[in-house]
GUSE-184733 format. One record per atom (N, C-alpha, C): residue number from 1; atom name; x, y, z; residue in one letter. Coordinates in steps of 0.2 Angstrom, whole numbers, plus 5000, padded with zeros to 4 digits. Last residue first. Example, Ala and Ser with C-alpha at 12.3 -4.5 7.8 and 13.67 -1.06 7.14 Angstrom:
<recs>
+-----+----+------+------+------+---+
:   k :  a :   c1 :   c2 :   c3 : r :
+-----+----+------+------+------+---+
:   2 :  N : 5064 : 4989 : 5035 : S :
:   2 : CA : 5068 : 4995 : 5036 : S :
:   2 :  C : 5064 : 5000 : 5039 : S :
:   1 :  N : 5066 : 4972 : 5039 : A :
:   1 : CA : 5062 : 4978 : 5039 : A :
:   1 :  C : 5066 : 4984 : 5039 : A :
+-----+----+------+------+------+---+
</recs>
This chain:
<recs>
+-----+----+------+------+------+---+
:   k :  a :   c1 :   c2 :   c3 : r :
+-----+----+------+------+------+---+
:  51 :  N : 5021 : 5035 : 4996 : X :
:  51 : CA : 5015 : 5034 : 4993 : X :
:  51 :  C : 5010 : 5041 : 4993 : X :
:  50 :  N : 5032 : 5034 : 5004 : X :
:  50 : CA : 5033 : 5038 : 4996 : X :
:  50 :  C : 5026 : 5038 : 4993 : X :
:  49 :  N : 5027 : 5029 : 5014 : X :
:  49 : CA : 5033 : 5036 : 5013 : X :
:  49 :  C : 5030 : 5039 : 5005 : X :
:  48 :  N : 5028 : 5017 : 5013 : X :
:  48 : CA : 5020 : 5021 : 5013 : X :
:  48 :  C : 5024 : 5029 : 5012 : X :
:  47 :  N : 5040 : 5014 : 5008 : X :
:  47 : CA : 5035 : 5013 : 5004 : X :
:  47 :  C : 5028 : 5021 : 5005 : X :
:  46 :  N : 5044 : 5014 : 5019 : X :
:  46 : CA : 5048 : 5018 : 5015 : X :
:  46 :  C : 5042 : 5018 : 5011 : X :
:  45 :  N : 5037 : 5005 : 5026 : X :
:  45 : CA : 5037 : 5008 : 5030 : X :
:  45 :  C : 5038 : 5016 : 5025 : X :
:  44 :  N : 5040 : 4991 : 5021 : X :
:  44 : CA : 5035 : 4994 : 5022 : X :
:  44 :  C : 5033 : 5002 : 5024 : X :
:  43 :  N : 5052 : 4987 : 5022 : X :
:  43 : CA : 5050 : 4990 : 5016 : X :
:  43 :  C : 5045 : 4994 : 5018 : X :
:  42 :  N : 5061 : 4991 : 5037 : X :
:  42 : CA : 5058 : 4985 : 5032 : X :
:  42 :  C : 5055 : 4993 : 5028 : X :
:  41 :  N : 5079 : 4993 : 5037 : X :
:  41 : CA : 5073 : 4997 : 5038 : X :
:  41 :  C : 5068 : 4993 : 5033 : X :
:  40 :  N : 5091 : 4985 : 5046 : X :
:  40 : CA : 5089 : 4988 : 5039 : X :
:  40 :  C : 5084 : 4988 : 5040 : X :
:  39 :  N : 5096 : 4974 : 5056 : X :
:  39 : CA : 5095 : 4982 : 5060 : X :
:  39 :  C : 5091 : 4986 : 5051 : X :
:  38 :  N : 5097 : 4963 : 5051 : X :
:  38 : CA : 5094 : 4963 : 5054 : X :
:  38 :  C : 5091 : 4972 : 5058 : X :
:  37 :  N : 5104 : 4965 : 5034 : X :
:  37 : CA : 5107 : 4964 : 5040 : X :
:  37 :  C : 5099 : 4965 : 5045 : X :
:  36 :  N : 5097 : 4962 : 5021 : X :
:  36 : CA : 5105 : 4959 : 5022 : X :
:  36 :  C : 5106 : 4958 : 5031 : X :
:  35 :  N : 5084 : 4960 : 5013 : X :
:  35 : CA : 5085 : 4965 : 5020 : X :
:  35 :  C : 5093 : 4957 : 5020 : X :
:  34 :  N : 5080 : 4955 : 4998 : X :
:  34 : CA : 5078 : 4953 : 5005 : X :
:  34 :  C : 5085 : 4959 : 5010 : X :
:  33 :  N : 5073 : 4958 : 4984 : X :
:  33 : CA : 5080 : 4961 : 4987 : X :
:  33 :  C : 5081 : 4960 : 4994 : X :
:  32 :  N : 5060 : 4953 : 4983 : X :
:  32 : CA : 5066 : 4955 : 4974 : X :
:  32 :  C : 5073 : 4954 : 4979 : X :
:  31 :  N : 5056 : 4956 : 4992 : X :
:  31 : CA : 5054 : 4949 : 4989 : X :
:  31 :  C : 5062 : 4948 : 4986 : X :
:  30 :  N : 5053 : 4969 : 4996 : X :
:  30 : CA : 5056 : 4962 : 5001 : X :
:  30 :  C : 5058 : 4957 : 4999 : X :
:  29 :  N : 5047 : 4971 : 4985 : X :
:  29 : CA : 5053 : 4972 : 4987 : X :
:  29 :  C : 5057 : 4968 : 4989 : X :
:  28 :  N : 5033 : 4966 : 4986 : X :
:  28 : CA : 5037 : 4963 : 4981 : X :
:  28 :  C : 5046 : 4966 : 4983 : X :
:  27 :  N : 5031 : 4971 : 5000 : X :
:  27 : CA : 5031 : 4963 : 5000 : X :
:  27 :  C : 5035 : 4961 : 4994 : X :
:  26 :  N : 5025 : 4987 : 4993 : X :
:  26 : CA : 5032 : 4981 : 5000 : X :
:  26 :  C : 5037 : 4975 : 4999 : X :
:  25 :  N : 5017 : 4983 : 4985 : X :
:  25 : CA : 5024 : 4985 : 4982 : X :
:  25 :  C : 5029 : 4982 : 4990 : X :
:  24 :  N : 5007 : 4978 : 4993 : X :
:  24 : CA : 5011 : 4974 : 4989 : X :
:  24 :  C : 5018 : 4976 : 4986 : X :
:  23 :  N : 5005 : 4988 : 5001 : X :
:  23 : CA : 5009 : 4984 : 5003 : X :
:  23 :  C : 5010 : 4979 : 5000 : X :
:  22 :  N : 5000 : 5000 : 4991 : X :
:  22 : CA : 5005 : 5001 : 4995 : X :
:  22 :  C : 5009 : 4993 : 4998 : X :
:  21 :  N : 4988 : 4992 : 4989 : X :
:  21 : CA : 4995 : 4993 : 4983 : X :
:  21 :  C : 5002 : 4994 : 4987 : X :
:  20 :  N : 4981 : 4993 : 4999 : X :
:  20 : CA : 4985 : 4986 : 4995 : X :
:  20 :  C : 4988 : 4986 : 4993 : X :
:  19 :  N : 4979 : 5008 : 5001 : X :
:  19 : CA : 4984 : 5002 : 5005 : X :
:  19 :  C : 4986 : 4997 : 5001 : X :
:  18 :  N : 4972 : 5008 : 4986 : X :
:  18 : CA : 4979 : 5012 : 4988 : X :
:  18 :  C : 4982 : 5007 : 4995 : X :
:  17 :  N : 4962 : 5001 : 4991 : X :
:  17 : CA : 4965 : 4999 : 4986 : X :
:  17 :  C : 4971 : 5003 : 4985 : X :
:  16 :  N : 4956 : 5009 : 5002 : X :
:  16 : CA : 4959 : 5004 : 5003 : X :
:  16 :  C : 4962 : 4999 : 4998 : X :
:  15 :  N : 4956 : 5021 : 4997 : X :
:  15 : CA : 4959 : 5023 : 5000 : X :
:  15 :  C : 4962 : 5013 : 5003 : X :
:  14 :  N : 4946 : 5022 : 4986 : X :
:  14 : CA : 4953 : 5022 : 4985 : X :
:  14 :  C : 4957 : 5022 : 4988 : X :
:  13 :  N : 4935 : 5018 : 4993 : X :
:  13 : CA : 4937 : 5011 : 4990 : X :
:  13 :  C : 4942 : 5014 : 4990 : X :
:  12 :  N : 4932 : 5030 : 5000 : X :
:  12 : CA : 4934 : 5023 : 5005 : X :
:  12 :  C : 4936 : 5016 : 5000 : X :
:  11 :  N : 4928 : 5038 : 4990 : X :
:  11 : CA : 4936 : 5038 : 4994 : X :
:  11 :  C : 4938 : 5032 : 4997 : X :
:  10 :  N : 4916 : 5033 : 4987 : X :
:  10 : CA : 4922 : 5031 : 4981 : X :
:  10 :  C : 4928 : 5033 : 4986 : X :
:   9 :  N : 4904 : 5032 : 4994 : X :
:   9 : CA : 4909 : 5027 : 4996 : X :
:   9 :  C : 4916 : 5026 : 4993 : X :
:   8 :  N : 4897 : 5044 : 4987 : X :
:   8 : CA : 4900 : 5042 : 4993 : X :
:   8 :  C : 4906 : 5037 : 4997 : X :
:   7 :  N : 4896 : 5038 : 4973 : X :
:   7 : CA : 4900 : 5043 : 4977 : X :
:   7 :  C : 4900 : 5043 : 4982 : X :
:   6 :  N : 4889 : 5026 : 4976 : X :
:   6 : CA : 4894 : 5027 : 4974 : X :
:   6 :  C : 4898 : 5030 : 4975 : X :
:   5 :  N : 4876 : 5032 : 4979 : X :
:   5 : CA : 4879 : 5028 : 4984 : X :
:   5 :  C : 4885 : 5026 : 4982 : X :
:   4 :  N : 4873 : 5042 : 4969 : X :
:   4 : CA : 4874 : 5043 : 4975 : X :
:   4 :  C : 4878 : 5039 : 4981 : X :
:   3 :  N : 4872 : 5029 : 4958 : X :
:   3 : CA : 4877 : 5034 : 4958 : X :
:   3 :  C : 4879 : 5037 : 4967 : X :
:   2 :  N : 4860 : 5023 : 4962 : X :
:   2 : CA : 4865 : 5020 : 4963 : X :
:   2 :  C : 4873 : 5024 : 4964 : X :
:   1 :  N : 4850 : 5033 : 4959 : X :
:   1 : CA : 4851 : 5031 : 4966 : X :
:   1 :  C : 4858 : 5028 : 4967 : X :
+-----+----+------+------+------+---+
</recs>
């Protein structure tokens, strides 16, 4: 039984562990290398790109 219910929900966990990662790699970016000029493109955004 528990299987069953597992599988089902296995996309929906990797899909919201995959976000998080996504936006901590952001955040760690942003971190290491802060945005110079006010018009550079947030991290976020490149990231989900490449994910």
């Amino acid at each position: 039984m528990w299987i069953n219910h597992w599988a089902r929900h296995e996309a929906g966990l990797k899909q919201v562990v995959s976000c998080c990662a996504v936006e901590e790699v952001a955040r760690w970016l942003e971190q290491a290398d802060p945005p110079q000029s006010e018009v550079a493109t947030p991290a976020l955004p490149v990231v989900n790109a490449t994910a």
